[in-house]
DRENSE-505842 format. One record per residue (C-alpha): residue number from 1; residue in three letters; x, y, z. Coordinates in steps of 0.02 Angstrom, whole numbers, always signed. Layout:
N
PT num residuo     px     py     pz
PT NUM     ALA      X      Y      Z
...
END
This chain:
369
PT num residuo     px     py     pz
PT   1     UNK  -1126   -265   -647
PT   2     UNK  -1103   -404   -515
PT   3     UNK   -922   -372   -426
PT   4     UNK   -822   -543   -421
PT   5     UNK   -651   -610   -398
PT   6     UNK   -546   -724   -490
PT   7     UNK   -574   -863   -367
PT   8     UNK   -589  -1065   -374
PT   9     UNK   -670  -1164   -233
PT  10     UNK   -542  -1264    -95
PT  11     UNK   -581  -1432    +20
PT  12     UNK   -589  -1284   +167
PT  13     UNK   -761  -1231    +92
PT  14     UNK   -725  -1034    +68
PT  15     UNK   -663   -963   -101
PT  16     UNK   -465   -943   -101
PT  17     UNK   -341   -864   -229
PT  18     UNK   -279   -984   -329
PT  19     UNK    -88   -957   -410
PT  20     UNK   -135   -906   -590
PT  21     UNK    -19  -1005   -731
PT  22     UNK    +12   -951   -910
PT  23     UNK   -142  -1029   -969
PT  24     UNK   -275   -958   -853
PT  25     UNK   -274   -781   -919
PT  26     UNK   -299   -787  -1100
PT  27     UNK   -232   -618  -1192
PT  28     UNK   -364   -493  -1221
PT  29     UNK   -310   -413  -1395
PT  30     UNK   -304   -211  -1396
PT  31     UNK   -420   -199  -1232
PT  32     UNK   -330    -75  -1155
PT  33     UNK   -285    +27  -1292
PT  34     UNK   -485    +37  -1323
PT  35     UNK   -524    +79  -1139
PT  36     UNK   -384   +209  -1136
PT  37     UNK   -462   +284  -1289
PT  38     UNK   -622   +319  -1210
PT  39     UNK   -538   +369  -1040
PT  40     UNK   -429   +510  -1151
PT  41     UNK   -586   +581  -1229
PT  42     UNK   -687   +582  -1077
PT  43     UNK   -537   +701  -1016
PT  44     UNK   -505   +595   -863
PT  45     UNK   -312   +609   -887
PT  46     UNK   -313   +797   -851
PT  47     UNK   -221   +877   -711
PT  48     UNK   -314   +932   -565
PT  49     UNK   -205  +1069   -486
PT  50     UNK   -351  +1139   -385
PT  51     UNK   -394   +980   -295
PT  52     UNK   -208   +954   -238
PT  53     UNK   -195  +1152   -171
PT  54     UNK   -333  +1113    -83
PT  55     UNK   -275   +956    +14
PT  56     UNK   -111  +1036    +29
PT  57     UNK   -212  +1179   +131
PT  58     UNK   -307  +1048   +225
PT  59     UNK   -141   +972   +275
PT  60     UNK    -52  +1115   +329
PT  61     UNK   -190  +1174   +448
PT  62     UNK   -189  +1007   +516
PT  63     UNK     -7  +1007   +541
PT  64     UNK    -40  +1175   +624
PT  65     UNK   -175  +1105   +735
PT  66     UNK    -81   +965   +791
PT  67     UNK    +95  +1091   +824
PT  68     UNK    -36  +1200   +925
PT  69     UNK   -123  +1059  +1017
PT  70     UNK    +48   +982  +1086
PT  71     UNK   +105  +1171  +1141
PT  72     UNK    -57  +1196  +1222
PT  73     UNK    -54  +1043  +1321
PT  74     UNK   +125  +1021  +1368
PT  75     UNK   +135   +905  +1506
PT  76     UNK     +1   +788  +1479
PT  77     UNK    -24   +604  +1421
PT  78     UNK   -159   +689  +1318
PT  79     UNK    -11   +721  +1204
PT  80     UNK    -19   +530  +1140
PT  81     UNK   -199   +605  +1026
PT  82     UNK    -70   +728   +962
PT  83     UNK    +41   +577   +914
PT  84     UNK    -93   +491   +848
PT  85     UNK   -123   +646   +740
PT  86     UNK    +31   +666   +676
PT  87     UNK    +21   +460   +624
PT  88     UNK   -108   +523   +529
PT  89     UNK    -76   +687   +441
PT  90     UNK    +92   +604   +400
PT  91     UNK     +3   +456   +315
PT  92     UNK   -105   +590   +222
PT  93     UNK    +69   +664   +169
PT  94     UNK   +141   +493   +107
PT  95     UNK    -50   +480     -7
PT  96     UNK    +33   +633    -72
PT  97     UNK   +202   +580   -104
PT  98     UNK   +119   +424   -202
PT  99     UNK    +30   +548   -314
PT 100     UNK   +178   +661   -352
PT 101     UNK   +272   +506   -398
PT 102     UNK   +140   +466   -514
PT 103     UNK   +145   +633   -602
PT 104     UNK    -19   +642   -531
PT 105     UNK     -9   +830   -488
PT 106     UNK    +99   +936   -569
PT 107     UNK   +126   +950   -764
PT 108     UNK   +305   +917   -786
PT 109     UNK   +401   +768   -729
PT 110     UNK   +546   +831   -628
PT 111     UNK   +448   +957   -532
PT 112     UNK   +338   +810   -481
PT 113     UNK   +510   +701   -439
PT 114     UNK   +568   +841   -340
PT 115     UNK   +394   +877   -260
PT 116     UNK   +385   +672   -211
PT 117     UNK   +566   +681   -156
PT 118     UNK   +538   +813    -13
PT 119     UNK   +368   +751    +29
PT 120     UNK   +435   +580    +58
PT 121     UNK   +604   +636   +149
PT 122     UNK   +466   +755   +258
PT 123     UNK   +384   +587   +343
PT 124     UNK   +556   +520   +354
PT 125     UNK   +551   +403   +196
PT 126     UNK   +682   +368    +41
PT 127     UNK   +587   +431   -126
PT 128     UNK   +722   +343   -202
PT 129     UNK   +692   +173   -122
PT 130     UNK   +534   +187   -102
PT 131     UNK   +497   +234   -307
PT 132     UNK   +622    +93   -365
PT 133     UNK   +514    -36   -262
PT 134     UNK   +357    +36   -313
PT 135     UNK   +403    +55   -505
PT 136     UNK   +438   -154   -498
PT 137     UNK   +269   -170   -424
PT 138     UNK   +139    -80   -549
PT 139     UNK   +260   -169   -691
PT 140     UNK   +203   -348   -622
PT 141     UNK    +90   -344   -480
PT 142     UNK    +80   -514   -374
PT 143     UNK   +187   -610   -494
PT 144     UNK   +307   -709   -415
PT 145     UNK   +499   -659   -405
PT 146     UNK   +466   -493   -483
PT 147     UNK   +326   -415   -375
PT 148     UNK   +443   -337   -226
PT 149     UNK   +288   -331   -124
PT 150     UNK   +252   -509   -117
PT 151     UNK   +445   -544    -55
PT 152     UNK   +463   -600   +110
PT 153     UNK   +488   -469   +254
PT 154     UNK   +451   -543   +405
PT 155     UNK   +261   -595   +331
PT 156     UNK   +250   -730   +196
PT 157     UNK   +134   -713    +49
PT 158     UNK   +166   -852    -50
PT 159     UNK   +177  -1030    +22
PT 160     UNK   +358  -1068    -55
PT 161     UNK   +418   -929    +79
PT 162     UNK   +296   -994   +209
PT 163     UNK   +400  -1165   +187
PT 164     UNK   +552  -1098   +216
PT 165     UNK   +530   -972   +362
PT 166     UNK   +622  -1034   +527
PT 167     UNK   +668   -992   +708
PT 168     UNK   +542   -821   +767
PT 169     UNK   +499   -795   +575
PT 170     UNK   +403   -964   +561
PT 171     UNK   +326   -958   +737
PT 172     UNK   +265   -772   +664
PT 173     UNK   +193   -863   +496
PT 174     UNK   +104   -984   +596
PT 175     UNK    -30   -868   +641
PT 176     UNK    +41   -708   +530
PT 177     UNK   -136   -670   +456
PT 178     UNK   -208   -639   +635
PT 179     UNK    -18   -548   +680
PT 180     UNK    -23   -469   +513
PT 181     UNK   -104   -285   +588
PT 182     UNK    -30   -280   +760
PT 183     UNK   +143   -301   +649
PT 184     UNK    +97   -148   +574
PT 185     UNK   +104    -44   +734
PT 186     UNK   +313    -65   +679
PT 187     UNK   +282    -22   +493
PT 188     UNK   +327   +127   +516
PT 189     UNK   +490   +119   +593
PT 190     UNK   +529    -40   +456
PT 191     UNK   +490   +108   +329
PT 192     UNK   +623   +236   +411
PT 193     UNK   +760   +101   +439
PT 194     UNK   +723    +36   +263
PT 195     UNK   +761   +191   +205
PT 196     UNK   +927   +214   +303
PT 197     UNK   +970    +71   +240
PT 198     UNK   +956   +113    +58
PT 199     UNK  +1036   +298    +72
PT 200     UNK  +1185   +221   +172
PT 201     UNK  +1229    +71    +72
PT 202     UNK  +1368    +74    -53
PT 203     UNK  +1259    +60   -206
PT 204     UNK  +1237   +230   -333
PT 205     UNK  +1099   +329   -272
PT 206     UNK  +1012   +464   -348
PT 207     UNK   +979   +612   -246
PT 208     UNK  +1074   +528    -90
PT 209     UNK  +1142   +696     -8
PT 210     UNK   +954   +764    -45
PT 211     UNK   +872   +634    +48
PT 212     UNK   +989   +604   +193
PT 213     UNK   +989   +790   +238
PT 214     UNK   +782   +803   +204
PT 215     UNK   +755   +659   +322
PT 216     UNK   +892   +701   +439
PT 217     UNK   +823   +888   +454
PT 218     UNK   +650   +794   +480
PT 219     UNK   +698   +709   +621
PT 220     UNK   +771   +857   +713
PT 221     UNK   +637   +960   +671
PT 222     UNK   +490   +849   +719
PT 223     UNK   +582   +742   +872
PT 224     UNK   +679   +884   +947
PT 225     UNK   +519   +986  +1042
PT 226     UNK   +468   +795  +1096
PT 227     UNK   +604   +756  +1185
PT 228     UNK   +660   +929  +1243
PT 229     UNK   +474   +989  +1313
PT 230     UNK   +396   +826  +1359
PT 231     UNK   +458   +699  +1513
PT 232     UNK   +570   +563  +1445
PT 233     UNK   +437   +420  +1477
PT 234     UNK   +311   +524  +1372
PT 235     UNK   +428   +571  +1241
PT 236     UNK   +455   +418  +1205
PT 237     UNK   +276   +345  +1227
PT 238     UNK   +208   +496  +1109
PT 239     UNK   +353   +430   +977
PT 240     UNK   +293   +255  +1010
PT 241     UNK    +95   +286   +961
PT 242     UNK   +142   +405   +817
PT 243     UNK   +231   +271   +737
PT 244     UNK   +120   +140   +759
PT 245     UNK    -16   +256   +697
PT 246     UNK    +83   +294   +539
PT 247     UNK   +104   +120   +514
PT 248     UNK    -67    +43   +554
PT 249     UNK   -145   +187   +432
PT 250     UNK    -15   +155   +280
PT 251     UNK    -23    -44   +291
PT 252     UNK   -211    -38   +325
PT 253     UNK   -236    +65   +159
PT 254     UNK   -119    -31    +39
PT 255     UNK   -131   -185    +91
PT 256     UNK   -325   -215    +23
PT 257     UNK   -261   -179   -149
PT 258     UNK   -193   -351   -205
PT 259     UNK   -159   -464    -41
PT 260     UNK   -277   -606    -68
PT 261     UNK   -282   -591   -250
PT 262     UNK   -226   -700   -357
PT 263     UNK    -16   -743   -365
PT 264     UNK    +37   -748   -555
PT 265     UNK   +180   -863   -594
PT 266     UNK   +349   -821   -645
PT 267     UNK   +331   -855   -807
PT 268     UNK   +152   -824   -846
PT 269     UNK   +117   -731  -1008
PT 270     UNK    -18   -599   -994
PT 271     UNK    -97   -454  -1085
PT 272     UNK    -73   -277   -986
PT 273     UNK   -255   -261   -944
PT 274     UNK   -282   -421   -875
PT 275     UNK   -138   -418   -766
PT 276     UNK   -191   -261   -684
PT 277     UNK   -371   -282   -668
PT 278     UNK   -349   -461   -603
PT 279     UNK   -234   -436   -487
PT 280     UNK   -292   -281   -418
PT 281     UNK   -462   -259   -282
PT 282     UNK   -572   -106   -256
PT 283     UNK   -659    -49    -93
PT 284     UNK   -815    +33    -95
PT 285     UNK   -860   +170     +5
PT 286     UNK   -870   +332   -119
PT 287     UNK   -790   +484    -61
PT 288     UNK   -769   +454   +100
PT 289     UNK   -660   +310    +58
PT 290     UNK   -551   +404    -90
PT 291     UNK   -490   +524    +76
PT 292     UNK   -476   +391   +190
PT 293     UNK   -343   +279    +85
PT 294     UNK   -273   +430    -25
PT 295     UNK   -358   +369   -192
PT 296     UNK   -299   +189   -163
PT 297     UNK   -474   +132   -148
PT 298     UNK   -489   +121   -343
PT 299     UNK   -337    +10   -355
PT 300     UNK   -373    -70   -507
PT 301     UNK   -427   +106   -600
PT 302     UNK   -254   +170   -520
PT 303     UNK   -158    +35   -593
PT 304     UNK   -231    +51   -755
PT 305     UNK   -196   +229   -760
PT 306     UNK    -48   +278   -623
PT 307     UNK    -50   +443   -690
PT 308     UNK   -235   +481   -669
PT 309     UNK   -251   +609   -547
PT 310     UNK   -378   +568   -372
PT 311     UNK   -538   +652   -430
PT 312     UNK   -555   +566   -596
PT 313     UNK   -552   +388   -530
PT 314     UNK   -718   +377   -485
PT 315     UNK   -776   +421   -664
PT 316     UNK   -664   +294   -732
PT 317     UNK   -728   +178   -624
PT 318     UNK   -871   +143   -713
PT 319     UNK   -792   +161   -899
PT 320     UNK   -685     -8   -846
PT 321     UNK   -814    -86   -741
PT 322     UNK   -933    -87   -915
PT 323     UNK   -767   -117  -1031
PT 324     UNK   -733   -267   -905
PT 325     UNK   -938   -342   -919
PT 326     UNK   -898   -318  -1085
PT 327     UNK   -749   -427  -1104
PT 328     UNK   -808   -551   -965
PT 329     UNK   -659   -489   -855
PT 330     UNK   -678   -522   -660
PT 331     UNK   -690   -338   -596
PT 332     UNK   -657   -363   -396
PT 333     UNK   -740   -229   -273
PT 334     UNK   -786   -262    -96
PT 335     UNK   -809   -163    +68
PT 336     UNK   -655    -96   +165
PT 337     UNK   -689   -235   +305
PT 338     UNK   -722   -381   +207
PT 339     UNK   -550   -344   +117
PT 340     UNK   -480   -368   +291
PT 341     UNK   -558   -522   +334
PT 342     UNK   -497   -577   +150
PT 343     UNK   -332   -523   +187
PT 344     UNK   -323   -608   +362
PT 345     UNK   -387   -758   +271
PT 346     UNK   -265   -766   +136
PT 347     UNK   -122   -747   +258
PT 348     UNK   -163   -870   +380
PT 349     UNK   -193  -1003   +232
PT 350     UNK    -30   -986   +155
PT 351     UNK    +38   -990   +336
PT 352     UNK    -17  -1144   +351
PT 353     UNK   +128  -1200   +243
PT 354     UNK   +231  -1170   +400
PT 355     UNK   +165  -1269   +509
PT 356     UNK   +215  -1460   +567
PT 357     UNK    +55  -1570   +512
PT 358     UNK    +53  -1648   +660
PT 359     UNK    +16  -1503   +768
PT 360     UNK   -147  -1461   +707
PT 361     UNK   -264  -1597   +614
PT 362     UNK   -322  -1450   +503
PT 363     UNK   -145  -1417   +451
PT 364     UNK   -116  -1608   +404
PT 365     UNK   -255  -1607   +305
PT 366     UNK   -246  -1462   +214
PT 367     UNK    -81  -1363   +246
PT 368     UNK    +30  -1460    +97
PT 369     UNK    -56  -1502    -69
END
């Protein structure tokens, strides 16, 4: 099956998303309750507590590597590898996190809630926050005013917000698909204050005491050595490259799920499988990309089944790529660096909207329709 995406053709020449209405997605009757039939018998919604020990393993010897590594080389600016270690074993953590929240793991619910809740609070995020946000997106991915991840936050994803964005935001949407992964180097500490935010507002939260003293003990525990055994300069440059690390790793693997892909509108009325599998992109790669981005590599699989633990993906892969051919469905894979230059695309198009027209002759042209 030929991989495509849901694309019409622009005056710019390339293929851009286009803002999908009510009428462009037709409802597909039963579709998904058919593909979920054959997913069930195939098995592929079984737990697979052997695969997560085993990653848990993997992680804690890294975490031990990296703890020995930055004893063994105390005063060095070799430390900042360390930090870039610990960006990364704490991304493989947050994969983790994502799963448990899924139910992905273990069998019961509440063990996996309380399972997702420390692993969270352990790379200094709010489960709470975090699972609210992330709960609104699988419900209506990319569609306007309900998606939270399309809502502006310093980067615009939909033109309306592109319009509106003044002062340092607008001279950042300007050019915000070529800013958009430098930004990320401050994901990571947008993710922690985020999170502060959330547990210290006045609002009901659930678990608040939980999480505040999980994170808080986090902090100590991880930033304490840093600052204690390390100069000041370096303590704060090894802080510095771990969180960028963290953050260039976690936007870099969730942002090539559904930036670029089609927006729906607000009032749109679509069937559940052609929501998700329209709205959703693939990256190719095999194994070596399910470890890389946590599982997120078969986004649309994922979205179709949140609950379907990492190893089975793959196998359902193909069991929605042929119900998709069969339906005439656009099933959207592509490499890991394409969907970069797709979403670097995407973002500088709709920042466009942002610009005056008579700065740039492309902009006049093209920037308002």
């Amino acid at each position: 099956m030929t991989s495509t995406t849901f694309i019409k053709k622009s005056g710019l020449g390339p293929l851009r998303p286009t803002r999908a209405s009510k009428d462009d997605f037709p409802p597909i009757a039963k579709a998904y309750t058919r593909v979920s039939e054959v997913v069930r018998e195939s098995g592929l919604l079984r737990r697979a507590p052997w695969f997560y020990a085993l990653v848990g393993i993997a992680i804690i010897v890294a975490l031990g590597g990296a703890i020995t590594g930055f004893v063994l080389l105390g005063d060095s600016w070799l430390q900042l590898l360390v930090a870039g270690a610990f960006g990364i074993i704490f991304t493989q953590i947050a994969f983790l996190a994502h799963e448990a929240a899924h139910r992905q793991i273990l069998t019961l619910g509440p063990a996996n809630d309380r399972l997702a809740r420390f692993l969270a609070g352990s790379i200094g995020m709010s489960y709470s926050w975090w699972d609210s946000k992330h709960t609104r997106h699988h419900a209506n991915p990319n569609r306007v005013g309900k998606d939270p991840d399309i809502d502006v936050d310093t980067i615009s994803f939909i033109e309306e917000d592109a319009v509106q964005a003044r002062g340092l935001r607008r001279a950042i949407t300007r050019r915000q698909g070529w800013l958009f992964f430098p930004l990320l180097t401050l994901e990571g500490l947008n993710l922690h204050l985020h999170s502060f935010r959330h547990l210290l507002s006045r609002e009901p939260v659930k678990g608040r005491w939980v999480e505040l003293g999980i994170i808080l003990t986090r902090f100590a525990v991880f930033y304490t050595p840093v600052f204690i055994f390390l100069p000041l300069g370096m303590a704060f440059a090894f802080t510095g490259v771990q969180l960028a690390v963290f953050g260039v790793y976690m936007g870099a693997s969730f942002a090539p799920n559904h930036k670029g892909m089609p927006v729906i509108a607000h009032d749109a009325k679509l069937d559940f499988f052609t929501k998700q599998v329209r709205t959703s992109r693939n990256i190719r790669g095999g194994w070596w990309a399910t470890w890389l981005m946590g599982g997120l590599n078969y986004q649309v699989e994922h979205h179709l089944f949140p609950s379907m633990a990492r190893p089975h993906l793959a196998r359902a892969r193909e069991i929605v790529m042929e119900h998709c051919e069969t339906l005439e469905v656009p099933y959207t894979e592509t490499s890991l660096w394409r969907s970069y230059a797709i979403v670097i695309d995407y973002l500088n198009r709709v920042g466009l909207a942002a610009r005056d027209p008579f700065d740039c002759p492309v902009s006049a042209q093209y920037g308002r329709r």
